[in-house]
C-alpha positions in Angstrom: 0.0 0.0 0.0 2.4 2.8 -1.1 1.3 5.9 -0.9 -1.2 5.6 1.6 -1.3 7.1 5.4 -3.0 6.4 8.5 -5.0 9.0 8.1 -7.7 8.6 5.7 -9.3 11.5 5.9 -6.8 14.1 6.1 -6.3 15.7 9.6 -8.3 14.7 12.5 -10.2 18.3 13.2 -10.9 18.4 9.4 -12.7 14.9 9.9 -14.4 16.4 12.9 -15.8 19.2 10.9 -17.4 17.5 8.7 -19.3 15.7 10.6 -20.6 18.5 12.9 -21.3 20.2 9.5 -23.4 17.3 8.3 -25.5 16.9 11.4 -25.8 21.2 11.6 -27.7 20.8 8.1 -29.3 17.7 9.3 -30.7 19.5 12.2 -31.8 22.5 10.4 -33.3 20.5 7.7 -35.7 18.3 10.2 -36.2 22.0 11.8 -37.4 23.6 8.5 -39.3 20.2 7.8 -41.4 20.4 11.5 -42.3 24.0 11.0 -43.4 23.7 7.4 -46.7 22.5 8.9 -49.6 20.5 6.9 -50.4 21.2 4.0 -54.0 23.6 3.4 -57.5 21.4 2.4 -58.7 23.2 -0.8 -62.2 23.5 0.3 -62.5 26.8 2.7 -65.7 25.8 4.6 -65.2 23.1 7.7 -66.8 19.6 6.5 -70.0 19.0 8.9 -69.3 17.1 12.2 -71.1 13.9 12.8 -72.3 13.6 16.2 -72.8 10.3 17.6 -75.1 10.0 20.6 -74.4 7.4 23.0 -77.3 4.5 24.2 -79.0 5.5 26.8 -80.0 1.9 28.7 -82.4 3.7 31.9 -81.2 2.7 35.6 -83.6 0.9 37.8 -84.4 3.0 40.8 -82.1 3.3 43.5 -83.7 1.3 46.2 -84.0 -1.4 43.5 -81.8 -4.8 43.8 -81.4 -7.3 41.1 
């Protein structure tokens, strides 16, 4: 292996830098990405809300004992 060092990629601090550089943009980029937001419906009035109404099953009185 002539020619080659130890060192693969270059110095150690330059090594360093990149990879602080690489998660800075990876940061900023999930950043942007959370503050983008959804997207807007293309209607502008609210679709109707369906209500559901729960079963009422009526209570025997109080003093009652199955």
């Amino acid at each position: 292996m002539l020619g080659r060092t130890s060192a693969r990629y270059g110095r150690p601090t330059e090594r360093y830098a990149r990879g602080l550089t690489a998660a800075v943009v990876t940061v900023v980029a999930l950043i942007t990405a959370a503050n983008a937001g959804p997207a807007r419906a293309a209607q502008e009035e609210p679709a109707p809300q369906v209500t559901r109404h729960a079963q009422h099953h009526p209570q025997p009185p109080s003093g009652h004992l199955r």
